[in-house]
MMTF fields as JSON, N, C-alpha, C and O atoms, coordinates in Angstrom:
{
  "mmtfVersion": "1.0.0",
  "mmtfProducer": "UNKNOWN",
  "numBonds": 299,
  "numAtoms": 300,
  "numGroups": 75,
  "numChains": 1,
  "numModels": 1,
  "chainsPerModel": [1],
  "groupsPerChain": [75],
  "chainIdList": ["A"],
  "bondAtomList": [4, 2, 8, 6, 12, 10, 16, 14, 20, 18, 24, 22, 28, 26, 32, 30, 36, 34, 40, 38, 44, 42, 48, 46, 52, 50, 56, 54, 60, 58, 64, 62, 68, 66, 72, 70, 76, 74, 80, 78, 84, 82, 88, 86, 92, 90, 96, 94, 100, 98, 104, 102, 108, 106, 112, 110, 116, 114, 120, 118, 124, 122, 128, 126, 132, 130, 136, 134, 140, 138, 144, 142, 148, 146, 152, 150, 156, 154, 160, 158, 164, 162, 168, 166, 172, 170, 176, 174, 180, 178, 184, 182, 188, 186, 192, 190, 196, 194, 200, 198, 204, 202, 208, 206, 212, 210, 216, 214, 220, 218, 224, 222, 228, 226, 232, 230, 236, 234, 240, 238, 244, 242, 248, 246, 252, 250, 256, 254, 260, 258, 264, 262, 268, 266, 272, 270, 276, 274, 280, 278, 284, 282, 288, 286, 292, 290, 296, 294],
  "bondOrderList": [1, 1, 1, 1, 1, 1, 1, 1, 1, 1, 1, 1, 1, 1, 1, 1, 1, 1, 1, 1, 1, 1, 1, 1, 1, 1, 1, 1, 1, 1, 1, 1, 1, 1, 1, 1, 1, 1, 1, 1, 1, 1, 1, 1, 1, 1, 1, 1, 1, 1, 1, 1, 1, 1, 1, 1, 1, 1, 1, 1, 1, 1, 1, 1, 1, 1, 1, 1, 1, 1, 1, 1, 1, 1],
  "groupList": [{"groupName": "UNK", "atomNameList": ["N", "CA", "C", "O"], "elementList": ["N", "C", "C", "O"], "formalChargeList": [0, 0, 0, 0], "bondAtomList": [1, 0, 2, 1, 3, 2], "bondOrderList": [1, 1, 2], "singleLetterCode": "X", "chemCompType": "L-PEPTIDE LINKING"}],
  "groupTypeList": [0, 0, 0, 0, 0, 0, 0, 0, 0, 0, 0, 0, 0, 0, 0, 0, 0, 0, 0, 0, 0, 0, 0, 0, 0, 0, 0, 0, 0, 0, 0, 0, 0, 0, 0, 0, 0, 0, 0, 0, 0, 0, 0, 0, 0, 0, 0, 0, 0, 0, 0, 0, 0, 0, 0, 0, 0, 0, 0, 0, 0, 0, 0, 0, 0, 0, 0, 0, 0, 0, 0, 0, 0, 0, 0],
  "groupIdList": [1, 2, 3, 4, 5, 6, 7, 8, 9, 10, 11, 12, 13, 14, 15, 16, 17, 18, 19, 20, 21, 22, 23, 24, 25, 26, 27, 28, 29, 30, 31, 32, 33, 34, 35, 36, 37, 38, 39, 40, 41, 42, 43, 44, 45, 46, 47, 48, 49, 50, 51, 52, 53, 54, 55, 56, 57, 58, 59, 60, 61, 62, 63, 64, 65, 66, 67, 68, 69, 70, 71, 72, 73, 74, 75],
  "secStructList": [7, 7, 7, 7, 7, 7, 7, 7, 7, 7, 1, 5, 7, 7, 3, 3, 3, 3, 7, 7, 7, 2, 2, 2, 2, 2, 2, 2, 2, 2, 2, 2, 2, 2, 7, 6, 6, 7, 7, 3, 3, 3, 3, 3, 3, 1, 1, 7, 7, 2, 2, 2, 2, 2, 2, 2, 2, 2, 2, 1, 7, 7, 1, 1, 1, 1, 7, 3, 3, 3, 3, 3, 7, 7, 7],
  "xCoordList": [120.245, 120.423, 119.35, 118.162, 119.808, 118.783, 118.56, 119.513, 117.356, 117.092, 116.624, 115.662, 116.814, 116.875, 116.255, 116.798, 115.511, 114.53, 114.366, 114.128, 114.45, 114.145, 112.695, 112.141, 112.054, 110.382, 110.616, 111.69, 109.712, 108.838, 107.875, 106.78, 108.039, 107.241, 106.033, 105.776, 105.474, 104.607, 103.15, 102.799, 102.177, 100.821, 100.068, 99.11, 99.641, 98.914, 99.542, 100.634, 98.701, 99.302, 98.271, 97.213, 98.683, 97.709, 98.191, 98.906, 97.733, 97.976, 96.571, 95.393, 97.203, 95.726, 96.181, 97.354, 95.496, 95.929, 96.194, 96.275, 96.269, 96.694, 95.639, 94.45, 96.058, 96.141, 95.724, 94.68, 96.609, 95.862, 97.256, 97.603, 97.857, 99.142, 100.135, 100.403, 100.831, 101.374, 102.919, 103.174, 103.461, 104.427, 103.831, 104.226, 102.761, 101.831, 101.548, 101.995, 100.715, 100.639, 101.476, 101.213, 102.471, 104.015, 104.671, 105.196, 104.421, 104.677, 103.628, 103.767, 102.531, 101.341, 101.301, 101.22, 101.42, 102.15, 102.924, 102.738, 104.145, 105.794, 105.244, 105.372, 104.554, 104.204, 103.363, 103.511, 102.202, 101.993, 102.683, 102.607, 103.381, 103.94, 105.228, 105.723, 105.931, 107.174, 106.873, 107.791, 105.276, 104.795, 104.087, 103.03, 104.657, 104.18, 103.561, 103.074, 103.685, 102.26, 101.304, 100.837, 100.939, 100.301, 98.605, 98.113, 98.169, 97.058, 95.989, 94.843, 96.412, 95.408, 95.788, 96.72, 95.149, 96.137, 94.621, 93.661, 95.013, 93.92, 94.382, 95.397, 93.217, 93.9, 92.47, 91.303, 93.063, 91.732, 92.816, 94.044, 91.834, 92.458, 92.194, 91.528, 92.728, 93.207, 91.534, 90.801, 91.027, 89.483, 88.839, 89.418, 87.652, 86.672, 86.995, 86.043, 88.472, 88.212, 87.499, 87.999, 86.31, 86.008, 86.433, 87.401, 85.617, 85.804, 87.235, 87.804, 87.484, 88.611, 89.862, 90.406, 90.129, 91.479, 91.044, 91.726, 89.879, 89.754, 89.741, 89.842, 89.593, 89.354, 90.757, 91.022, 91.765, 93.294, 93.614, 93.673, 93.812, 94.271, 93.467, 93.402, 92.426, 92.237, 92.886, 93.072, 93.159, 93.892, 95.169, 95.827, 95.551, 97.264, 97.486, 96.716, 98.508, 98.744, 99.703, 100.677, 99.243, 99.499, 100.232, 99.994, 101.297, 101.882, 101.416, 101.554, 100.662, 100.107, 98.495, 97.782, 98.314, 97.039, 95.888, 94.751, 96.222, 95.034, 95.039, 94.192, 95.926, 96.093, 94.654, 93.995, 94.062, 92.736, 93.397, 94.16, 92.395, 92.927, 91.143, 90.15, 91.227, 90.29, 90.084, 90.748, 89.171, 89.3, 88.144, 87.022, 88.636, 87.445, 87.184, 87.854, 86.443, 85.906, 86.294, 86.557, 86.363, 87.321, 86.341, 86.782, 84.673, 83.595, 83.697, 82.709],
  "yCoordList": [108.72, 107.805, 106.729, 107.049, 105.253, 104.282, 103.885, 104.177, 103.18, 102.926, 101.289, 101.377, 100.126, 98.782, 98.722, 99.605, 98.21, 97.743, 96.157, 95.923, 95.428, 93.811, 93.519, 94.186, 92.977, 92.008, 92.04, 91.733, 92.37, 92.091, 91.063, 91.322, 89.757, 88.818, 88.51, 87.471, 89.768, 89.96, 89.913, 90.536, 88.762, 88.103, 88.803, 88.871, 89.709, 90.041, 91.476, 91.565, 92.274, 93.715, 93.945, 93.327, 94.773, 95.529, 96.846, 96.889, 97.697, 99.298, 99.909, 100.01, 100.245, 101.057, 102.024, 101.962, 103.071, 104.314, 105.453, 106.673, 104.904, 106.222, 107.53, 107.428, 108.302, 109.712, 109.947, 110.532, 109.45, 109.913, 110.711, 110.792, 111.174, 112.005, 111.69, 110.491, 112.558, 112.138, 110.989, 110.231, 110.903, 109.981, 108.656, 107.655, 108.746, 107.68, 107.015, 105.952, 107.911, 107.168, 107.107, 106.646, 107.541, 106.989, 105.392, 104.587, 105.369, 103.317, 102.818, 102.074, 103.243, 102.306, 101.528, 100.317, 103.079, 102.851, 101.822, 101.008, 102.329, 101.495, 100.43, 99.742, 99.861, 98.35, 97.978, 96.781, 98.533, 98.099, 97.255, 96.182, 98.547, 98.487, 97.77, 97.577, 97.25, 95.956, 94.669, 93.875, 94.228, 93.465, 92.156, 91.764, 91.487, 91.178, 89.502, 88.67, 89.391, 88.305, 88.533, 87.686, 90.046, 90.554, 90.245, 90.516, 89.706, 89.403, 90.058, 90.129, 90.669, 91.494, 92.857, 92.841, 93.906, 95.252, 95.033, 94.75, 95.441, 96.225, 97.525, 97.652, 98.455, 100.121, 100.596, 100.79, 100.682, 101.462, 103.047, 103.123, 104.09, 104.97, 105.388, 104.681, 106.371, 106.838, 107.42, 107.207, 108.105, 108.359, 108.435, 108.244, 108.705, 108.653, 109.672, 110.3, 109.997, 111.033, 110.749, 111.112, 110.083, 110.323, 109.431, 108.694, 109.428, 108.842, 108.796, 107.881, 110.051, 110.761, 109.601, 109.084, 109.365, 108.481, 107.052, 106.476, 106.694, 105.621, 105.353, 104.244, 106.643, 106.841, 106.662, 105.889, 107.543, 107.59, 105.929, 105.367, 105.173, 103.743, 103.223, 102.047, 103.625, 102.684, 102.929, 102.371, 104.264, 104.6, 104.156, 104.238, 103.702, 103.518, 101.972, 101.015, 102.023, 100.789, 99.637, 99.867, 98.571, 97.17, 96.52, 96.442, 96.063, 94.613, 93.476, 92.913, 93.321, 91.574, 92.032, 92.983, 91.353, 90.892, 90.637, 90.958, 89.976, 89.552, 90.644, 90.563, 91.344, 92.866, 93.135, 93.741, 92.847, 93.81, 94.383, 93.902, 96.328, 97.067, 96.613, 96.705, 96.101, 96.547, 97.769, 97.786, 98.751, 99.859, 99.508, 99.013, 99.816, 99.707, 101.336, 102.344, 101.19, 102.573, 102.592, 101.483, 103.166, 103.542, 103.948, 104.122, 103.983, 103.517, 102.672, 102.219],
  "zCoordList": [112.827, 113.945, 113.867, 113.831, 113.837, 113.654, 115.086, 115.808, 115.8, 116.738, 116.974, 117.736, 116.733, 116.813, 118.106, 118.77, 118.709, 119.877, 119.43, 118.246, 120.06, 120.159, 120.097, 120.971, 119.593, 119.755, 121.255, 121.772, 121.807, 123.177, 123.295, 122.795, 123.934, 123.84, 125.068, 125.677, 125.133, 125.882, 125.187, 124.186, 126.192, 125.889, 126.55, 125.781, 127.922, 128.252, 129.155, 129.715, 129.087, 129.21, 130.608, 130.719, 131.476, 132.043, 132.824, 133.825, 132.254, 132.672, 133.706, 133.366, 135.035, 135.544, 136.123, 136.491, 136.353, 136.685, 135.435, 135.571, 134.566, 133.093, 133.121, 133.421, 132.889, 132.976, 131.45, 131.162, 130.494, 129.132, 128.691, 127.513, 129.577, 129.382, 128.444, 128.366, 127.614, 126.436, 126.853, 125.917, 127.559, 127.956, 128.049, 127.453, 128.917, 129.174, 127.694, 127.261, 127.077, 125.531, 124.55, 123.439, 124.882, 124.136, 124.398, 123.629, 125.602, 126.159, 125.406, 124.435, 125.869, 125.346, 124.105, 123.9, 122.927, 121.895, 121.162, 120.257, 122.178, 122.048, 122.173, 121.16, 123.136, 123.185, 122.56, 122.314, 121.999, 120.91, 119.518, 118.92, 119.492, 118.083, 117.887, 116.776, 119.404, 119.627, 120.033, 120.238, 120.233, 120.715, 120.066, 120.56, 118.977, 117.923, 118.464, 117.699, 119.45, 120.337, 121.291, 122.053, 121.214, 122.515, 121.835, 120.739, 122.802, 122.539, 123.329, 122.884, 124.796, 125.321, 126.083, 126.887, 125.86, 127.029, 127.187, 126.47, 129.143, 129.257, 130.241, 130.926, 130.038, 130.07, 131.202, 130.861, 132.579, 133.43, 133.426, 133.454, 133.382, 133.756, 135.582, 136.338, 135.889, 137.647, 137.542, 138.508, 136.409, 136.975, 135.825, 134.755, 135.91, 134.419, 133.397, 132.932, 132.875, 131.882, 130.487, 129.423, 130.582, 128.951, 127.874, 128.06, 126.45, 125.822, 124.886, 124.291, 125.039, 124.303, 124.442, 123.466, 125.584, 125.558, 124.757, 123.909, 125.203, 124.557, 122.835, 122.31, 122.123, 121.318, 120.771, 119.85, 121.492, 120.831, 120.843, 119.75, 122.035, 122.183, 121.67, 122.029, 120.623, 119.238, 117.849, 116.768, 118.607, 116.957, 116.864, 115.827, 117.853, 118.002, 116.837, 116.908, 115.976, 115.318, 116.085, 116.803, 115.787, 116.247, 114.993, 113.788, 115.905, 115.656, 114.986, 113.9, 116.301, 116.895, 116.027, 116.346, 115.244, 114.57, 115.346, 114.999, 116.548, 117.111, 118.731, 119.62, 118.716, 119.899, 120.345, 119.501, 121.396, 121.637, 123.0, 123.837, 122.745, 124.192, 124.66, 123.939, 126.153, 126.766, 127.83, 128.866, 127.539, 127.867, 129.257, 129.146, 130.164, 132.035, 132.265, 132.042, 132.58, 133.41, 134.713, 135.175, 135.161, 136.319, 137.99, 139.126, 137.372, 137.979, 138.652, 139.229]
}
């Protein structure tokens, strides 16, 4: 089964509240990786869990060449 998704022409992202939860970082992902002009996400999570998430939403691969996640503390 092939799955065809369209380019998403989305420039600036902003997610707050994330959990870190695996659904959660499945969009994140997805938009990453359909987003081939995104030039900024930024990602607060719902409370301070740690470096750990931030760590995954760097590992996630990009599209967009010039993609930066900015990661907020929730402080």
């Amino acid at each position: 089964m092939y799955f065809a998704c369209p380019e998403m022409h989305l420039r600036n992202v902003k997610i707050d509240g994330i959990s870190g939860i695996k659904p959660e970082l499945d969009f994140i992902s997805f938009l990453l990786l359909y987003s081939p002009v995104l030039e900024r996400m930024i990602v607060k999570p719902v409370s301070n869990i740690g470096t750990e998430l931030m760590k995954e939403l760097l590992r996630f691969r990009r599209v967009s060449r010039q993609a930066e996640i900015v990661y907020l503390d929730s402080s």
